[in-house]
C-alpha positions as CSV (number, residue, x, y, z in Angstrom):
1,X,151.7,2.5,20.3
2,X,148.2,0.8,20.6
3,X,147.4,3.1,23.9
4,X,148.3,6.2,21.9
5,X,146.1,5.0,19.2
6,X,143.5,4.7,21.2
7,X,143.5,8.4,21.8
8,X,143.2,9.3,18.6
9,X,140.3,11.7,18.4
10,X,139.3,11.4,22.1
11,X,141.3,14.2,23.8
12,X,139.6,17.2,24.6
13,X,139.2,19.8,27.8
14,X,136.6,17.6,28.9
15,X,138.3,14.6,28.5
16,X,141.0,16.3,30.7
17,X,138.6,17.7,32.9
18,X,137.3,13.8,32.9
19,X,141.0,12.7,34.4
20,X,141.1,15.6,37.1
21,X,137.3,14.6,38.0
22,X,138.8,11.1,38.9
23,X,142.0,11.8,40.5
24,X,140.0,13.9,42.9
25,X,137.9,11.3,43.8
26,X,140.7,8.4,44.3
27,X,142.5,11.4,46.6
28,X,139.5,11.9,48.6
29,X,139.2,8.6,49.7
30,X,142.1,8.1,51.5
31,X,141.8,8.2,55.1
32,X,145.2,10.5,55.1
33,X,143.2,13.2,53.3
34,X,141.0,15.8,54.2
35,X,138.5,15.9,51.5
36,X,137.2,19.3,52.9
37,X,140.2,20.7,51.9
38,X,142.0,19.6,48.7
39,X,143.2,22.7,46.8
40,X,143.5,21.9,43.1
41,X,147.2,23.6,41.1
42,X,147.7,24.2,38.0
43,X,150.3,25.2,36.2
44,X,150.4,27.1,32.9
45,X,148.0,24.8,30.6
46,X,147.1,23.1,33.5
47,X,145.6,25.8,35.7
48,X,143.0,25.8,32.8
49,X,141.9,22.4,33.7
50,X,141.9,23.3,37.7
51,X,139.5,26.3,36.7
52,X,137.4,24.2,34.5
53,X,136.8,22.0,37.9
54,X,136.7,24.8,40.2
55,X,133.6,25.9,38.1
56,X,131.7,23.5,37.7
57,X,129.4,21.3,40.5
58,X,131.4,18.5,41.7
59,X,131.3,15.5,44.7
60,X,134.5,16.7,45.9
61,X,134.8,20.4,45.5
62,X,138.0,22.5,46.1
63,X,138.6,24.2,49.0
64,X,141.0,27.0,47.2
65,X,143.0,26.7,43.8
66,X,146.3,28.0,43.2
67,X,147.1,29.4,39.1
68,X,150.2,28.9,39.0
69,X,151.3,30.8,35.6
70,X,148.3,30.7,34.3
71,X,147.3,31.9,30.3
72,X,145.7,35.5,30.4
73,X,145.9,35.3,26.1
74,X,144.7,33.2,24.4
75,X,147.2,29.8,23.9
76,X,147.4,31.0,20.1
77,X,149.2,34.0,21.0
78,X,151.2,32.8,23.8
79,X,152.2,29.8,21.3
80,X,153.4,33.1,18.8
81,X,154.8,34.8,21.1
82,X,156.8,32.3,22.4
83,X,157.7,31.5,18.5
84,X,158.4,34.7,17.4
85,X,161.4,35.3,20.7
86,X,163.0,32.5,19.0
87,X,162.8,33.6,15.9
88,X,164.4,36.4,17.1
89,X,167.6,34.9,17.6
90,X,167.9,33.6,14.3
91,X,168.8,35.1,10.8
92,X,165.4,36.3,8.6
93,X,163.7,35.9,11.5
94,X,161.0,37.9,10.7
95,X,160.6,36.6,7.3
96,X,159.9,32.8,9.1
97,X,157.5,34.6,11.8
98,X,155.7,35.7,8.7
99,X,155.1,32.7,7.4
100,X,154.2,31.3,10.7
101,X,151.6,34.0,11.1
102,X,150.0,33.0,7.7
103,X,150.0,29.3,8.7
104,X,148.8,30.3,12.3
105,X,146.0,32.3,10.3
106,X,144.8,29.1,8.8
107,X,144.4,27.0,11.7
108,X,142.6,29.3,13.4
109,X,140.2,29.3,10.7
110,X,139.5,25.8,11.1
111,X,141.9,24.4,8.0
112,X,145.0,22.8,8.0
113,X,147.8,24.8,8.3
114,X,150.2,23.7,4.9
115,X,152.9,25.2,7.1
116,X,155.9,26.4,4.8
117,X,158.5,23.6,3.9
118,X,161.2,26.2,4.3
119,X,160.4,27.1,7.8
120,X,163.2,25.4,10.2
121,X,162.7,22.2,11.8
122,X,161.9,23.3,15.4
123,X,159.3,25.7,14.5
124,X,157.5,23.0,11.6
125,X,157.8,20.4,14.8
126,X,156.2,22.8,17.4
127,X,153.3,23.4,14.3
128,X,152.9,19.6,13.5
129,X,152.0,19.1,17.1
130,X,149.0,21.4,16.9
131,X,147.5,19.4,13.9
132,X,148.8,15.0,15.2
133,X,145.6,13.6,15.3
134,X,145.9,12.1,18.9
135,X,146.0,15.8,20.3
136,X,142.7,16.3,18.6
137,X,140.1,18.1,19.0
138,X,141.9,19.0,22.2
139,X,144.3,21.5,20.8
140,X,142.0,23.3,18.7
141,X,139.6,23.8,22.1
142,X,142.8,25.4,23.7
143,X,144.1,27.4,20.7
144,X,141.5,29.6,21.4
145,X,141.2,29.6,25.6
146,X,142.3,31.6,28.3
147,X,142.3,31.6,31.8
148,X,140.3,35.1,31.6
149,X,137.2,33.1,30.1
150,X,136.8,31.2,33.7
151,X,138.7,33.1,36.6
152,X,135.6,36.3,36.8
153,X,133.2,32.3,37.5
154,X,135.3,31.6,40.3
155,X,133.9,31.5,43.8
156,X,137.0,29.8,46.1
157,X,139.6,31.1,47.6
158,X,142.1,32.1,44.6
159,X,145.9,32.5,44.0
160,X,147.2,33.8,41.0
161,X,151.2,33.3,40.6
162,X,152.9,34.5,37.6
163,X,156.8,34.9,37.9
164,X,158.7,37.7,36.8
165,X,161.6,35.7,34.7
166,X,158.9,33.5,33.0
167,X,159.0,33.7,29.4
168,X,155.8,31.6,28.5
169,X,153.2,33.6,30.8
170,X,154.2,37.5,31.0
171,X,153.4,39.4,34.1
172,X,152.2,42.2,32.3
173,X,150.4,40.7,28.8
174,X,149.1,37.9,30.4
175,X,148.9,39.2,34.3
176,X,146.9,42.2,33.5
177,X,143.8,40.9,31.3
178,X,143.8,38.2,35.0
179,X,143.6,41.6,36.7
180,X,140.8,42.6,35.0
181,X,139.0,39.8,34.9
182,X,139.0,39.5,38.5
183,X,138.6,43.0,39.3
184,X,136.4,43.2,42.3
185,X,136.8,39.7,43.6
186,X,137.9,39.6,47.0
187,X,138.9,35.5,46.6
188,X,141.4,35.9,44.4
189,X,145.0,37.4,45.1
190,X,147.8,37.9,42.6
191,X,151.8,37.3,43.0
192,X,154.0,38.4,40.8
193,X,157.1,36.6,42.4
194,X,160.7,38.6,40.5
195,X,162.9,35.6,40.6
196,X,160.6,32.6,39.8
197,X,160.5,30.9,35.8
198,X,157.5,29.5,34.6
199,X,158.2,26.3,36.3
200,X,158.3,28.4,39.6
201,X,162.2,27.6,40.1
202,X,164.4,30.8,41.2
203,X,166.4,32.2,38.4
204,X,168.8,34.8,38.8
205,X,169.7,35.8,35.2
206,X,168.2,38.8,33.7
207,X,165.6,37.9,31.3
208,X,167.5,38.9,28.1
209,X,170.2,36.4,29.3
210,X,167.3,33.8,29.8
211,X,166.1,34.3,26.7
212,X,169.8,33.9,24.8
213,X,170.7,30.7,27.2
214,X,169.5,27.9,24.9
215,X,167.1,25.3,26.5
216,X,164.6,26.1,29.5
217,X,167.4,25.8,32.4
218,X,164.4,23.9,34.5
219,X,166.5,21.2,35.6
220,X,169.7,22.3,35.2
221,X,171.8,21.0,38.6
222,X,172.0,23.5,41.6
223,X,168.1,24.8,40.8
224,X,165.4,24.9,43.2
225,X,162.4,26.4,43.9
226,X,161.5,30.0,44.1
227,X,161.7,31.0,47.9
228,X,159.5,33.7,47.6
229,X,156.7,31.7,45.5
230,X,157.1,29.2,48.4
231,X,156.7,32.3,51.3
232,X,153.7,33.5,49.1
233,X,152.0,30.0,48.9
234,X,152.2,29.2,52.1
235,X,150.9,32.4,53.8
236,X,147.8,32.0,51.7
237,X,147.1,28.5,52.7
238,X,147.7,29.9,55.7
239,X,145.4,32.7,55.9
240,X,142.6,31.1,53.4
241,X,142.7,27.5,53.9
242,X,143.7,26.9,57.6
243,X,140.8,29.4,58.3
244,X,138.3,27.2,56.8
245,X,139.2,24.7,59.7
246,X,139.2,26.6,62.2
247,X,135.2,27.8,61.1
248,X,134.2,24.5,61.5
């Protein structure tokens, strides 16, 4: 309790940004490592704060980063999307995405959000969360962030993987404003792997029995990772980071 206390207030990109700075640095300096050619990965919120390194000037820069499904949206509307599939499986369901909206409304203009008492538990939990002090001002920096604002900066070697039964990131709402913003930039490849979840584990449902399966299914037993994320990861080391040694 006294650690998370001490939080309180202090979280923010840059303090995450801080962490990754560090962990670098311990990485690098074991002899095991090639600190030549570290490749940073993110994944979803996290590929964010691989970006955020990737472009800016660090001791230990990365050789190549891999996105692995990273936020082409802003988090506010992946956050409603995501809250408006599971309203979707609930009577009134539109009626509570309302009110969600309306409370959403508020916290993006900087007040609190007075979410509705009526609103059931697991949606008034998932809004609380935004607004706990010891997430602060860290949440309200990514409510409005994408990976967009950062990928167009990047000069490495760059993979973009965003899986086809993933229903956080979307392939097409969240894969083609990546596009976009990376139009023209030779360094950075996209995968759109059709059986890998946002966790990059193979899933063989169809995505409307994915999204009526309660739970995520991530660690359910007998799952393992996506072969063709693997295939797709490997070549591009492969071709983009194996070739950096061999220039030397």
């Amino acid at each position: 309790m006294e650690n998370v206390k001490k939080l309180i207030g202090k979280m923010s990109m840059q303090s995450h940004l801080d962490e990754l700075v560090e962990a670098v640095r311990v990485l690098s300096g074991l002899e095991c490592v090639d600190s030549a050619r570290i490749v940073g990965l993110g994944n979803s919120e996290g590929a964010l704060h691989v970006l955020h390194y990737a472009t800016t000037i660090q001791d230990v820069p990365f050789a190549g980063i891999v996105l692995a499904a990273p936020p082409g949206r802003p988090i506010q509307e992946v956050l409603l999307s995501q809250l408006a599939r599971q309203t979707n499986q609930i009577s009134g369901g539109s009626e509570v995405m309302a009110r969600v909206q309306e409370a959403a409304a508020r916290y993006t203009a900087g007040q609190p959000m007075n979410a509705d008492p009526s609103l059931p538990d697991s949606v008034k939990s998932v809004l609380a969360g935004l607004e706990a002090p010891a997430n602060l001002p860290f949440i309200r920096e990514l409510w409005v962030e994408s990976a967009t604002v950062s990928l167009g900066k990047v000069q490495i070697p760059t993979l973009v993987l965003i899986g086809a039964k993933d229903l956080q990131i979307d392939t097409h709402a969240d894969g083609i404003p990546l596009e976009q913003a990376a139009a023209g930039m030779s360094n950075v490849t996209f995968a759109f792997p059709g059986n890998a979840n946002h966790v990059f584990k193979e899933d063989l449902r169809t995505p409307a029995d994915i999204a009526a399966s309660p739970g995520s299914g991530y660690n359910e037993p007998g799952t393992r990772l996506d072969p063709e994320t693997m295939q797709t990861v490997l070549a591009w080391f492969a071709q983009h980071i194996r070739s950096t040694e061999m220039a030397k």
